[in-house]
DRENDO-1510 file (C-alpha; in Angstrom, 1 decimal, always signed):
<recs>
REC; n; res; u; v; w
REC; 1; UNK; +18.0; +46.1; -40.9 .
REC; 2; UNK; +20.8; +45.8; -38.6 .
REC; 3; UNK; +24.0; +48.3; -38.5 .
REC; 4; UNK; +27.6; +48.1; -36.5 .
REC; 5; UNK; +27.6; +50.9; -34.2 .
REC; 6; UNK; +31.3; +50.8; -32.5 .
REC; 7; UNK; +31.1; +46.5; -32.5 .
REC; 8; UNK; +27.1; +46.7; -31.3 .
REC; 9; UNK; +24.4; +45.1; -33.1 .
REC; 10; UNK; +21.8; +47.2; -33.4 .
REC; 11; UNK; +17.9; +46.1; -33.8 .
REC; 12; UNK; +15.3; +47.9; -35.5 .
REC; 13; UNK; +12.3; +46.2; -34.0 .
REC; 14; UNK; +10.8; +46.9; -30.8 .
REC; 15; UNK; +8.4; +45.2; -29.6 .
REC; 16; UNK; +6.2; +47.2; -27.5 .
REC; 17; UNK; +5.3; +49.2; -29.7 .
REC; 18; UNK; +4.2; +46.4; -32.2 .
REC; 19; UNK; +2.5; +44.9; -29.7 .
REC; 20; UNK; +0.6; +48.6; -29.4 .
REC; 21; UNK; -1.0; +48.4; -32.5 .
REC; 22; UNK; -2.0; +44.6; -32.1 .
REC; 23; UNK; -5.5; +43.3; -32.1 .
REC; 24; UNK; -7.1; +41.8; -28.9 .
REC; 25; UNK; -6.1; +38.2; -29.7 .
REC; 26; UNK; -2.1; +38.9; -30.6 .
REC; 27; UNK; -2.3; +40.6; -27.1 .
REC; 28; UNK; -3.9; +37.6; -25.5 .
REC; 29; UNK; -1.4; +35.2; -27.2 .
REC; 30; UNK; +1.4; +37.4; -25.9 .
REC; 31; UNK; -0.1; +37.9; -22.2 .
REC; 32; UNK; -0.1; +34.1; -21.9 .
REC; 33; UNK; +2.9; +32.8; -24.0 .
REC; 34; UNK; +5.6; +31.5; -21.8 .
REC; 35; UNK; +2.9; +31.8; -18.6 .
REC; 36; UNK; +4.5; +28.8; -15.8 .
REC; 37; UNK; +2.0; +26.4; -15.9 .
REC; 38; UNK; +0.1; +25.7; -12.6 .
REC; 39; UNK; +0.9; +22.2; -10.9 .
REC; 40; UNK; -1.6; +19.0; -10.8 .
REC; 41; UNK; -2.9; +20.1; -7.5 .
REC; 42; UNK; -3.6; +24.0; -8.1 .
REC; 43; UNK; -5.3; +22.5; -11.3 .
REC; 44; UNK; -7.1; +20.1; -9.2 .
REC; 45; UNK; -8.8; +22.6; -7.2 .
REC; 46; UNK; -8.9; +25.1; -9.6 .
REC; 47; UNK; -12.4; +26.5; -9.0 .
REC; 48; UNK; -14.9; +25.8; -6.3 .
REC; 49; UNK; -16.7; +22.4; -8.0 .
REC; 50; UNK; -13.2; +21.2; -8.7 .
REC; 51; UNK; -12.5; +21.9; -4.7 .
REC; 52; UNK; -15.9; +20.4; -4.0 .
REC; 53; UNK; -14.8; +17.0; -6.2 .
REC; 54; UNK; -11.2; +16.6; -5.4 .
REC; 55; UNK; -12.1; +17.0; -1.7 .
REC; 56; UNK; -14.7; +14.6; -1.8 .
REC; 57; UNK; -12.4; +12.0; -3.7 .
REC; 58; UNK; -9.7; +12.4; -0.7 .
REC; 59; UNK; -12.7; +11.8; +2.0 .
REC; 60; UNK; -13.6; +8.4; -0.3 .
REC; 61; UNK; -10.3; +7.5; -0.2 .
REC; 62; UNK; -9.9; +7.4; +3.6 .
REC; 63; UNK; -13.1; +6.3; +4.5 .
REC; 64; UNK; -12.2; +3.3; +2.4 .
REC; 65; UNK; -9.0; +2.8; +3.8 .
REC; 66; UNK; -10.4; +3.2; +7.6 .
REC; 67; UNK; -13.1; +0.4; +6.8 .
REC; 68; UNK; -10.8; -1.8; +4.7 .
REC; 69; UNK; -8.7; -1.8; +8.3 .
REC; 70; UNK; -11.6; -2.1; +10.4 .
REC; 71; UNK; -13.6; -4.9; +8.9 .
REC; 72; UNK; -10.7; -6.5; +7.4 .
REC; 73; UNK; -9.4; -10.4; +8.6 .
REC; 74; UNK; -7.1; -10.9; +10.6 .
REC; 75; UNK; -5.1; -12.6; +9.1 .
REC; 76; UNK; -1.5; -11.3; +9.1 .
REC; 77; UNK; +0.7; -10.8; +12.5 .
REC; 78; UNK; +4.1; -10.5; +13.5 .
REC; 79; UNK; +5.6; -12.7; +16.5 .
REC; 80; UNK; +9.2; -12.4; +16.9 .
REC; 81; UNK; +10.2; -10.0; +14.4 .
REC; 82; UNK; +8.6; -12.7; +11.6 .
REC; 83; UNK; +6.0; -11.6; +9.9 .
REC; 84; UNK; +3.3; -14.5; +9.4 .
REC; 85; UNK; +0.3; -14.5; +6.7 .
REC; 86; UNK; -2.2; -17.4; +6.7 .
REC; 87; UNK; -5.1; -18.7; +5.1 .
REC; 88; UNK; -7.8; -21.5; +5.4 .
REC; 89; UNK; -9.6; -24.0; +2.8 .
REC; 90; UNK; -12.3; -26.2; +3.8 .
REC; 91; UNK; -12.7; -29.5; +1.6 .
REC; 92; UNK; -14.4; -33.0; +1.5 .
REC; 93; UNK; -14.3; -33.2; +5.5 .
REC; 94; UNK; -10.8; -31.1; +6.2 .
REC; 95; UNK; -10.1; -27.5; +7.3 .
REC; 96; UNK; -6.6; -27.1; +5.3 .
REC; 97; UNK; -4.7; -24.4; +7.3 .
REC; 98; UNK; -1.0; -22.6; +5.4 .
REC; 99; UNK; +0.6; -20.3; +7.1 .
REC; 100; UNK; +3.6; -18.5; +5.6 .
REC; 101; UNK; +6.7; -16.5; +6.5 .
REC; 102; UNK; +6.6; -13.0; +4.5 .
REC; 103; UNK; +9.7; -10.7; +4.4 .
REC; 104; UNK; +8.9; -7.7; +6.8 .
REC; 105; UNK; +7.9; -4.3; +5.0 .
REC; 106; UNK; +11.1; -2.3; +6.4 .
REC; 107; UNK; +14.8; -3.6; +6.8 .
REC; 108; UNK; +16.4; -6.8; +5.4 .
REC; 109; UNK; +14.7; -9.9; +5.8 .
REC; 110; UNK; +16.7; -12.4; +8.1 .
REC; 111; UNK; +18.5; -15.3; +7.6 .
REC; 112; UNK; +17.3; -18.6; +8.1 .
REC; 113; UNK; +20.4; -19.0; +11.0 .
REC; 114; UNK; +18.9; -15.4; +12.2 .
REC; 115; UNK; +15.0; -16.7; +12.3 .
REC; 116; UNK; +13.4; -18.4; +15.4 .
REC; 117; UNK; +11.3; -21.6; +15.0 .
REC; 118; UNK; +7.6; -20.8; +15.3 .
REC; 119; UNK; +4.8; -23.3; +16.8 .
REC; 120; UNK; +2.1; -23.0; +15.5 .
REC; 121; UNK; -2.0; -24.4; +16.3 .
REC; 122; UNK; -5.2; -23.8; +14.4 .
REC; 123; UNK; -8.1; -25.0; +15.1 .
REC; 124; UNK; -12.0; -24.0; +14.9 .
REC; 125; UNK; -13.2; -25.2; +18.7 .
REC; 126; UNK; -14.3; -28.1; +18.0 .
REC; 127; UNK; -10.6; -29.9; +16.6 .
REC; 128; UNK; -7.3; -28.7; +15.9 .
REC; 129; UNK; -3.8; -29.2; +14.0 .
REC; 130; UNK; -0.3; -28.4; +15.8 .
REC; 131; UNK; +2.7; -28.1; +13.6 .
REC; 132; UNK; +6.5; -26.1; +14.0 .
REC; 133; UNK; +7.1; -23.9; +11.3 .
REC; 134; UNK; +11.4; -24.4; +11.1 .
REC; 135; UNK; +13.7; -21.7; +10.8 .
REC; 136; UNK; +14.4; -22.6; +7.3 .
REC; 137; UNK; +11.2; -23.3; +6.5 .
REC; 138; UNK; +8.8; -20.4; +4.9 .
REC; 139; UNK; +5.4; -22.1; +5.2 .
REC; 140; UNK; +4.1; -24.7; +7.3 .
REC; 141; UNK; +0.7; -26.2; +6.6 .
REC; 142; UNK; -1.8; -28.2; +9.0 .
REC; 143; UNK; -5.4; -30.4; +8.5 .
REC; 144; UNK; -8.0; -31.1; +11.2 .
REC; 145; UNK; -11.2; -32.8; +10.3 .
REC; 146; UNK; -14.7; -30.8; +10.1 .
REC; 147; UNK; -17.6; -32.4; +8.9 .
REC; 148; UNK; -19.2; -29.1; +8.0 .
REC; 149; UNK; -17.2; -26.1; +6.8 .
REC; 150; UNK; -16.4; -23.5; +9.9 .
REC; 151; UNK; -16.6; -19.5; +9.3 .
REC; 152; UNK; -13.3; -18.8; +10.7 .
REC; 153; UNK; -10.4; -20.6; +12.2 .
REC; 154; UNK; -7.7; -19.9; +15.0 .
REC; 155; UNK; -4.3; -19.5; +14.6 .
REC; 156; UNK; -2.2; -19.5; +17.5 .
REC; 157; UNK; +1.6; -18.6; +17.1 .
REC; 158; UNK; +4.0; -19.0; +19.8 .
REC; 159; UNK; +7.9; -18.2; +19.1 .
REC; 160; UNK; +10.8; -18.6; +21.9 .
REC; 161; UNK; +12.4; -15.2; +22.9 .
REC; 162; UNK; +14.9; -14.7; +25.5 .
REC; 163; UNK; +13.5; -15.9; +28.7 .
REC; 164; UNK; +9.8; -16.1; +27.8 .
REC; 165; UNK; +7.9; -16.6; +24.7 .
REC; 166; UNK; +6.0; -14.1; +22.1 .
REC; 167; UNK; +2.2; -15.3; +21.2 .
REC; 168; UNK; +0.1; -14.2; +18.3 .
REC; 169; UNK; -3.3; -14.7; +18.0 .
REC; 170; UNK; -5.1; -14.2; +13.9 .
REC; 171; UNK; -7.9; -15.5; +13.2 .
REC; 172; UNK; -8.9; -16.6; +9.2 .
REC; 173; UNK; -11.7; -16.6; +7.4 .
REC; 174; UNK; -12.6; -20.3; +5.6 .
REC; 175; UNK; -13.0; -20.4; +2.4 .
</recs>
């Protein structure tokens, strides 16, 4: 029941003292109503096997990354500010050789008038290919015989800058 008391609304109910003569699971409800929620990592680590599991997750995680980068080909490289990926095929006879211009992970990618003209020679010791990737090109591709099929091939990238000239060296695995 609710009177005017001088233009106040007055309430009959407190809750204190209901809560008072509540049972143990009212008072439990009302303890934990409303309670902030903990984030995903205080959840995550919530008790000591939770620490033990969500640590040992973050140690997989980087040991995979570290051996992924350690034991993994060689075969992307920048020369020149252009970032170069390539790959390798051998069939019937032929080592087949693409390499491509990629757009570089940061910044704008440049302009064909902006790019330099890349040469470029693969080979696996015992023949070789030489071709120019263009300015406007964004893949150049090469052949060299093999009669059987190599492990790995070498690509050498050399790009005119300034006065001298940038060189990369990545070396592909055959497939």
């Amino acid at each position: 029941m609710e009177t005017k008391d001088k233009d106040q609304v007055v309430y009959y109910y407190d809750r204190s003292k209901r809560m008072e003569k509540a049972g143990p699971y009212a008072r439990f409800m009302a303890d934990h109503y409303g309670a902030k929620r903990p984030g995903i990592l205080r959840s995550l680590t919530a008790t000591r096997p939770l620490k033990s599991l969500f640590y040992a997750l973050i140690f997989m995680l980087v040991a995979v990354l570290v051996v992924g980068y350690v034991q993994g080909s060689r075969n992307t490289g920048t020369v020149a500010g252009a970032r170069l990926v390539a790959t390798a095929m051998w069939f019937d006879g032929h080592v087949y050789v693409t390499v491509k211009r990629k757009p570089p992970f940061l910044g704008r990618e440049p302009g064909p008038q902006d790019r330099p003209a890349i040469e470029i020679a693969a080979g696996d010791g015992s023949a070789h290919a030489v071709s120019v990737l263009q300015a406007a090109d964004d893949e150049a591709r090469l052949r060299f015989e093999a009669s059987d099929k190599p492990d790995a091939v070498a690509v050498l990238a050399t790009a005119a800058v300034g006065d001298g000239e940038a060189r990369l060296e990545l070396l592909v695995k055959v497939e």
